[in-house]
ROROBA-226651 format. One record per residue (C-alpha): x, y, z; residue in three letters; residue number from 1. Coordinates in steps of 0.5 Angstrom, whole numbers, plus 500, padded with zeros to 3 digits. Example, Ala and Ser with C-alpha at 12.3 -4.5 7.8 and 13.67 -1.06 7.14 Angstrom:
2
NODE  east  north   up    r    k
NODE   525    491  516  ALA    1
NODE   527    498  514  SER    2
END
This chain:
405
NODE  east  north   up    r    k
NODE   382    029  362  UNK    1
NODE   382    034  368  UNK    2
NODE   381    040  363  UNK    3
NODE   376    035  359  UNK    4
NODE   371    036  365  UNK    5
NODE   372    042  368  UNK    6
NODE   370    044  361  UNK    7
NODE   364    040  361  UNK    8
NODE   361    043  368  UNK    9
NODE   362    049  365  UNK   10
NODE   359    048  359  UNK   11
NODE   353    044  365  UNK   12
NODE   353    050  369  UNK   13
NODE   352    055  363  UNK   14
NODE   346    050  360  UNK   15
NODE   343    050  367  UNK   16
NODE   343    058  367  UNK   17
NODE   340    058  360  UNK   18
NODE   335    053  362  UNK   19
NODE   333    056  369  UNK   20
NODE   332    062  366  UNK   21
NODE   327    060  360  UNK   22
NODE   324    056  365  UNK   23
NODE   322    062  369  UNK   24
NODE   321    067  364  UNK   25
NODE   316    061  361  UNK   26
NODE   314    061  369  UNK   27
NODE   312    068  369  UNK   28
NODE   309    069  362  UNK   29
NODE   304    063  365  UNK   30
NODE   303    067  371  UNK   31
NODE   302    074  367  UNK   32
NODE   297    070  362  UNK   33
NODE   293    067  368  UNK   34
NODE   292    072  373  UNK   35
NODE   286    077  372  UNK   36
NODE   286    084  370  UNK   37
NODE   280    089  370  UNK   38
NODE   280    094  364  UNK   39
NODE   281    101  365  UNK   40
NODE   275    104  369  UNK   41
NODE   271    109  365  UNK   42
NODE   273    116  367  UNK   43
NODE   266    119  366  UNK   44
NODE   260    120  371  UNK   45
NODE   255    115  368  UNK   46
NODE   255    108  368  UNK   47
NODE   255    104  362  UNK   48
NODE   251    099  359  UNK   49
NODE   252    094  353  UNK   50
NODE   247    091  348  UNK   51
NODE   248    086  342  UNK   52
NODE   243    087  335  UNK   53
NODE   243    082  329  UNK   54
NODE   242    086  323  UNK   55
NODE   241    083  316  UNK   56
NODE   241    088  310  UNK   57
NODE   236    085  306  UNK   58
NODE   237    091  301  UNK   59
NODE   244    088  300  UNK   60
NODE   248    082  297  UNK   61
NODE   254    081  301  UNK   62
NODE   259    080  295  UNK   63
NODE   264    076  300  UNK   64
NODE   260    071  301  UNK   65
NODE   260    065  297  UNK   66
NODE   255    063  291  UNK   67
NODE   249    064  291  UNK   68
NODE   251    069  296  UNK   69
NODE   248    072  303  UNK   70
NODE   245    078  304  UNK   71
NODE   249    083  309  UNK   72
NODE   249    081  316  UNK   73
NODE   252    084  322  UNK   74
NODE   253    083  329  UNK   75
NODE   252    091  332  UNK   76
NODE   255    092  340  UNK   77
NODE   252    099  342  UNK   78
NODE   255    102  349  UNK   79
NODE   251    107  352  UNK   80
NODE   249    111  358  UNK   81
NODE   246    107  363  UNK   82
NODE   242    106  370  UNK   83
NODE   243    102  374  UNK   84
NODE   239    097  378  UNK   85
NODE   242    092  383  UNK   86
NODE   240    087  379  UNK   87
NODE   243    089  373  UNK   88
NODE   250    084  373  UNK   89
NODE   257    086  370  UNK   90
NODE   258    083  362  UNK   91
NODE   263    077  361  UNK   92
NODE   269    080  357  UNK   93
NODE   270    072  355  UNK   94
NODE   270    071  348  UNK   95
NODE   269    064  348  UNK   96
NODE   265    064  341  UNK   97
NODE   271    067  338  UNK   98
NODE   276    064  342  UNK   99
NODE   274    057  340  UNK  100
NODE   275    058  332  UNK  101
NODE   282    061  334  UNK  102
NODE   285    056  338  UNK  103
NODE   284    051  332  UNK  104
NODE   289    056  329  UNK  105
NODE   294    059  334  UNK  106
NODE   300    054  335  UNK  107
NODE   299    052  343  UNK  108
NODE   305    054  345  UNK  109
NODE   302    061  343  UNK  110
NODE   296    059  347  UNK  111
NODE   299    057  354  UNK  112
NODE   303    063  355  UNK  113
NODE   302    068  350  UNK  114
NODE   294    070  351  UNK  115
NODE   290    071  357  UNK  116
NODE   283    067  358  UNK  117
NODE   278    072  355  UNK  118
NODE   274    070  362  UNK  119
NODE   280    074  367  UNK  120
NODE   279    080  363  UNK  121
NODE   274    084  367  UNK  122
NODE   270    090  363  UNK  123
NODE   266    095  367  UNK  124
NODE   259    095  363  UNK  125
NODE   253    093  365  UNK  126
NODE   249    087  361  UNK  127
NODE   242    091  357  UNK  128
NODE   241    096  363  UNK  129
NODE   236    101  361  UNK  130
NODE   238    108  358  UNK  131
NODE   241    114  363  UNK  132
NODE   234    119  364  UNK  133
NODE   240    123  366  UNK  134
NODE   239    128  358  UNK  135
NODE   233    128  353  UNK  136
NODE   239    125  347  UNK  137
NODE   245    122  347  UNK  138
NODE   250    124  342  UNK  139
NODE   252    117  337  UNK  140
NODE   260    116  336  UNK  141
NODE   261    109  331  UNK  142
NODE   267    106  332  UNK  143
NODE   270    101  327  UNK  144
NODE   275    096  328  UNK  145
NODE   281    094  326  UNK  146
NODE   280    089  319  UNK  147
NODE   281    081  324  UNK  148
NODE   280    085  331  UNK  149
NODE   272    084  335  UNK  150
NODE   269    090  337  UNK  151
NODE   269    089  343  UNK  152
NODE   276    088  343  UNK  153
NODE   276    096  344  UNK  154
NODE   272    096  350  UNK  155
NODE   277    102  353  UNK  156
NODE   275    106  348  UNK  157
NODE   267    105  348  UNK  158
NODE   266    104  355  UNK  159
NODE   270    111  356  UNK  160
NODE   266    114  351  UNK  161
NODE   259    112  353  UNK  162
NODE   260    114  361  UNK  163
NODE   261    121  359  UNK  164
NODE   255    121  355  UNK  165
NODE   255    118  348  UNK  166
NODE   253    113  344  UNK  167
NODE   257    109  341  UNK  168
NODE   257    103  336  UNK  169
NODE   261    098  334  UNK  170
NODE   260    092  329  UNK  171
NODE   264    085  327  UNK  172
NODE   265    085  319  UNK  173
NODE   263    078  317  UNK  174
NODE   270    075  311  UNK  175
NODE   274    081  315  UNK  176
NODE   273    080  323  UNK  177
NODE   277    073  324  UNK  178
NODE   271    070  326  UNK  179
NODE   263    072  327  UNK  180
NODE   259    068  331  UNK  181
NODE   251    070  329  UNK  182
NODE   245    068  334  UNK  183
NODE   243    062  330  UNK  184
NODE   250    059  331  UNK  185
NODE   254    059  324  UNK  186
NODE   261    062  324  UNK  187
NODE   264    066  319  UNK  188
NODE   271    066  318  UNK  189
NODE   276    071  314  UNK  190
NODE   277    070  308  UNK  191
NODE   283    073  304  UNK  192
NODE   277    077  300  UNK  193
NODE   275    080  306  UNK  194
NODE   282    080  310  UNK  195
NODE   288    080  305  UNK  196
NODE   293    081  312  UNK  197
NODE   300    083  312  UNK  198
NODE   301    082  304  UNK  199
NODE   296    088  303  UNK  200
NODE   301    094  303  UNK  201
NODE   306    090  298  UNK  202
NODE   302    089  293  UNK  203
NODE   297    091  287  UNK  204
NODE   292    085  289  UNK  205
NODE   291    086  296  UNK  206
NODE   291    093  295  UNK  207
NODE   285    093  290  UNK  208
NODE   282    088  295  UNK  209
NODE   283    093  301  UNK  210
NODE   279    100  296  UNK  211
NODE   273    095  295  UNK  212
NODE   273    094  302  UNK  213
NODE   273    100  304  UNK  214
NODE   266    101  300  UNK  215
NODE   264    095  303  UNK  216
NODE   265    098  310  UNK  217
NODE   263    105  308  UNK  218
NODE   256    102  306  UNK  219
NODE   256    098  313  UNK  220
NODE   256    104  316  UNK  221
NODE   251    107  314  UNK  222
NODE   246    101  314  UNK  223
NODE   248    102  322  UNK  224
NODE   246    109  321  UNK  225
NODE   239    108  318  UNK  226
NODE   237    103  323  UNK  227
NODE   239    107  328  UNK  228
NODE   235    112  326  UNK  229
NODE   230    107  324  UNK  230
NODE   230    104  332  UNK  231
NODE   230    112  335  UNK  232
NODE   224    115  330  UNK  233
NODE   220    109  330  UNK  234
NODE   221    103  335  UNK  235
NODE   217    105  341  UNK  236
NODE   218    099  344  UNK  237
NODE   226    099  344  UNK  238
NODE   230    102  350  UNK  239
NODE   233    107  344  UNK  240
NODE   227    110  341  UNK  241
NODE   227    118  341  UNK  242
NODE   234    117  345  UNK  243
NODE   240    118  340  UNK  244
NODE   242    125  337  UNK  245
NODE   242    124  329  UNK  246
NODE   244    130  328  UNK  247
NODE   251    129  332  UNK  248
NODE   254    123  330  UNK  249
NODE   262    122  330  UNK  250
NODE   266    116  327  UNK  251
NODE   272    114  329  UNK  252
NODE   277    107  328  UNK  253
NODE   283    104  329  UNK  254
NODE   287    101  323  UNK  255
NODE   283    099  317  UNK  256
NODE   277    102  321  UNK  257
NODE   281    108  321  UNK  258
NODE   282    108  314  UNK  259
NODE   274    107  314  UNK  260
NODE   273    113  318  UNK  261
NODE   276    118  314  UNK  262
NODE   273    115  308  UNK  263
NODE   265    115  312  UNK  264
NODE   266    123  313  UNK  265
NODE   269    124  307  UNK  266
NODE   262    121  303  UNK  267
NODE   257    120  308  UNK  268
NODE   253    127  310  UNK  269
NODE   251    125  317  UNK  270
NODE   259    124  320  UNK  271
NODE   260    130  323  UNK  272
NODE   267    129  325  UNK  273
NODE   272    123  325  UNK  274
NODE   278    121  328  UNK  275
NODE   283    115  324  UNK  276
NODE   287    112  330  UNK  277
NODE   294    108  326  UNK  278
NODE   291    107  320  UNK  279
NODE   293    107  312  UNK  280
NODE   289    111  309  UNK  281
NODE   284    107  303  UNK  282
NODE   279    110  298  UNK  283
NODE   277    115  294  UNK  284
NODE   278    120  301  UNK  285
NODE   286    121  298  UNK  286
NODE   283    124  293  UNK  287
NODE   277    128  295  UNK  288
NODE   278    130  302  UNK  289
NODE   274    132  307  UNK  290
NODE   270    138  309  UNK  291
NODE   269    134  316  UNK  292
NODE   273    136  322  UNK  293
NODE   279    131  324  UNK  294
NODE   284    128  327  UNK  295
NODE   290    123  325  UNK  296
NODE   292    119  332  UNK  297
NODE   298    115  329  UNK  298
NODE   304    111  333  UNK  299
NODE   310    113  334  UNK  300
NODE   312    113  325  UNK  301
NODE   316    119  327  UNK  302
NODE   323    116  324  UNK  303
NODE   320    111  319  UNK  304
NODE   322    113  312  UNK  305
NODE   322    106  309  UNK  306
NODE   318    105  302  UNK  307
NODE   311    103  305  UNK  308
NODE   311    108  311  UNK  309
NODE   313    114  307  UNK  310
NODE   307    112  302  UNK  311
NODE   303    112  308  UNK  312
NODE   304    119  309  UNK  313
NODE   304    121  303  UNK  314
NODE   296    118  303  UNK  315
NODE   295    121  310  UNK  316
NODE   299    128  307  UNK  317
NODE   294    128  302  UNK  318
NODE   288    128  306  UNK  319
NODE   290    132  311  UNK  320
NODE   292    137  306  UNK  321
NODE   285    137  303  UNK  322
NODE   281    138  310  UNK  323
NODE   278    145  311  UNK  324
NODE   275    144  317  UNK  325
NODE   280    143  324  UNK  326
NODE   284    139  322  UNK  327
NODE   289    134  327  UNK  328
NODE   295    130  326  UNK  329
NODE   299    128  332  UNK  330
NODE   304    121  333  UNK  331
NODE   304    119  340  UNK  332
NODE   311    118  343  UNK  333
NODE   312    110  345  UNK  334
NODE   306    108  342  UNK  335
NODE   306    102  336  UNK  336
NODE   299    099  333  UNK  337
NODE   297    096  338  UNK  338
NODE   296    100  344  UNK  339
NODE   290    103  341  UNK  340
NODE   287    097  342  UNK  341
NODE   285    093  347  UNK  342
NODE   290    088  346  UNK  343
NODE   295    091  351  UNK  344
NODE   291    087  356  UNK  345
NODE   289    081  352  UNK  346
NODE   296    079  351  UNK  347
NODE   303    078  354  UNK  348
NODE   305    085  356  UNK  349
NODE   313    083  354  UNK  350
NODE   312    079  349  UNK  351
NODE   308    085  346  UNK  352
NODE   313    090  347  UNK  353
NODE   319    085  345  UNK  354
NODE   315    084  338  UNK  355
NODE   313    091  337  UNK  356
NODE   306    091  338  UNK  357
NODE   306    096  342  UNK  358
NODE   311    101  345  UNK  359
NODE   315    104  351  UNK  360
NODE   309    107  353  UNK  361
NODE   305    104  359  UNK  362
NODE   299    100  357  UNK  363
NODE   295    104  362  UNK  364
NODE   299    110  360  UNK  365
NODE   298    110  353  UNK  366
NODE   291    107  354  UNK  367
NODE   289    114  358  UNK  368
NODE   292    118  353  UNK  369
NODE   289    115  348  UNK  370
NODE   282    115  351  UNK  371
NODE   282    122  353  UNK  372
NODE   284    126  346  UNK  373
NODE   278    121  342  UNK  374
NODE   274    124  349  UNK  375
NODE   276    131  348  UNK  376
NODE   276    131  340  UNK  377
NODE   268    129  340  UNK  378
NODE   266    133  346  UNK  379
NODE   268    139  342  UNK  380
NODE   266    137  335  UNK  381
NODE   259    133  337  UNK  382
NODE   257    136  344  UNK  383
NODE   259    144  342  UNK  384
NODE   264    144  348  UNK  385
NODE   270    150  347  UNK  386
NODE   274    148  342  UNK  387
NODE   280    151  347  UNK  388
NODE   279    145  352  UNK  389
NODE   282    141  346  UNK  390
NODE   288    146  345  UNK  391
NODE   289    147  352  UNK  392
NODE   289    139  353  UNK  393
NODE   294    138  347  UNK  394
NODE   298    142  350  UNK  395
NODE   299    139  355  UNK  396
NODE   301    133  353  UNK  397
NODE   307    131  351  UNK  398
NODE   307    126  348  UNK  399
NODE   303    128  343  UNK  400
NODE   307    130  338  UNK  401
NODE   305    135  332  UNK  402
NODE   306    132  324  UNK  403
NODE   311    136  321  UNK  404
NODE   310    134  313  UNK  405
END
């Protein structure tokens, strides 16, 4: 019997240790998720101002819409140059609308100690302020998201871009954005015709899905672009008239919108130049190539030699290889997917890291990696900066690690 509870407190003591720890490893978790967190501060001399529009093309049927079917409407944010007044107010990150549809998904013990109330995370642009009067014309950078993700959950990289000069453009996808919520109140929501997940790199179906996307997604953009034309030739009464430059205008997106991005400057004119931020190449780019300069910033695939990553970068090869142009092709050491987005900030860091998505590198760190290679890549390529300010700036960093294919 003595060694019967000696065995008991033992196995109690053990128990209560296990029990202790979870208890304030949740504890912390809930601390971390509840605390408020400022974005990184942009890096550039002008302060920034963020807008909303609500476009309807109605030159175009918007195939993932139910019969009888919709035309395409998107939900556009453009970040710019700004001058500030003292009665312009900062914008609310809080993604409510959005945050709303997901809840009704996401497990609760996701929600209570996983993700971060979108109102204690604190950008830095200011809601509608005028435009800077600092320069005649600003040039414009069209950033596609990932397939499920906001735009606004790039709001790193826009917020950076605009406070050193450019105007950058971002849009939610309705079908593929996990929930677009439009003016008059409607939400739509993803469906698998619109955003297939995970499944898309293992099968045939998916991946057809995908290449039609990538069509869908390449005509968006140019719908954007001939409404930006439209608004800076024509629309006197708009903040934006005769104040963006057409004829410098970059791409750049991360994950699907990355893959976008190679395929808008492989078939649309007016790109000049593109980045793809750790995205699976999709469309007819991985035949046709480029002639636009551009630059593949991947994660840290470096040792992945598995079927599906070593069919990635054959796709990737192909399109690197077909670029006469300047060409780029960099992982980034310690960075997974989701460091080139604002989901560091969003979510628990730990968790986050344990589940891969995302790396060793420091949230902060691999943001202003990130940020500052897109910046110097469209300072050259859009605004006719010396291209040694690039190569001067990759080599001095380390981190980015040179593709050897």
């Amino acid at each position: 019997m003595k060694l019967i509870r000696q065995l008991f407190r033992y196995f109690l003591w053990i128990f209560l240790a296990i029990l202790a720890i979870i208890i304030s490893t949740w504890f912390s978790f809930w601390i971390e998720i509840h605390s408020d967190i400022s974005l990184p501060r942009p890096t550039g001399k002008y302060e920034v101002g963020r807008t909303t529009f609500h476009w309807i093309d109605t030159l175009r049927v918007d195939s993932l819409s139910t019969p009888p079917y919709t035309n395409r409407e998107l939900v556009v944010w453009i970040w710019y140059p700004a001058s500030i007044t003292k009665e312009d107010t900062i914008v609310a990150y809080d993604r409510a609308p959005w945050e709303k549809d997901n809840s009704e998904q996401a497990p609760l013990l996701f929600r209570a100690i996983f993700a971060r109330d979108g109102k204690k995370i604190h950008p830095h642009s200011f809601q509608d302020p005028s435009i800077s009067l600092a320069q005649a014309k600003y040039p414009i950078v069209l950033m596609k998201s990932g397939i499920g993700t906001l735009a606004t959950d790039y709001s790193t990289l826009a917020e950076n871009l605009a406070s050193h000069g450019f105007i950058v453009v971002g849009s939610d996808a309705p079908y593929s954005t996990f929930a677009v919520a439009l003016p008059d109140g409607r939400v739509i929501k993803r469906t698998f015709e619109g955003n297939p997940g995970e499944a898309a790199s293992i099968t045939e179906r998916s991946t057809r899905i995908f290449n039609r996307l990538i069509s869908i997604w390449t005509d968006d953009a140019r719908f954007v672009l001939d409404n930006l034309q439209q608004i800076s030739s024509s629309d006197k009464s708009s903040k934006f008239f005769n104040r963006i430059d057409m004829s410098s205008i970059g791409v750049f997106g991360h994950s699907f919108g990355g893959a976008t991005a190679a395929q808008i400057c492989s078939v649309e004119p007016r790109c000049k130049a593109g980045i793809n931020l750790d995205g699976s190449p999709y469309g007819s780019v991985i035949e046709m190539g480029m002639d636009k300069p551009f630059m593949f910033l991947l994660a840290d695939h470096v040792k992945e030699t598995d079927p599906i990553s070593m069919k990635i970068k054959s796709n990737i090869k192909s399109i690197y290889n077909s670029i006469t142009a300047d060409k780029y092709w960099f992982y980034l050491t310690g960075s997974q997917h989701f460091n080139f987005s604002d989901i560091p900030y969003q979510k628990e860091w730990l968790i986050m890291r344990i589940s891969g998505a995302t790396g060793s590198i420091g949230r902060r760190q691999g943001t202003e990696l990130i940020n500052s290679t897109v910046l110097n890549f469209f300072n050259v390529y859009l605004k006719g900066e010396p291209k040694i300010q690039l190569d001067n700036f990759i080599r001095s960093r380390s981190e980015l690690n040179a593709a050897i294919e």
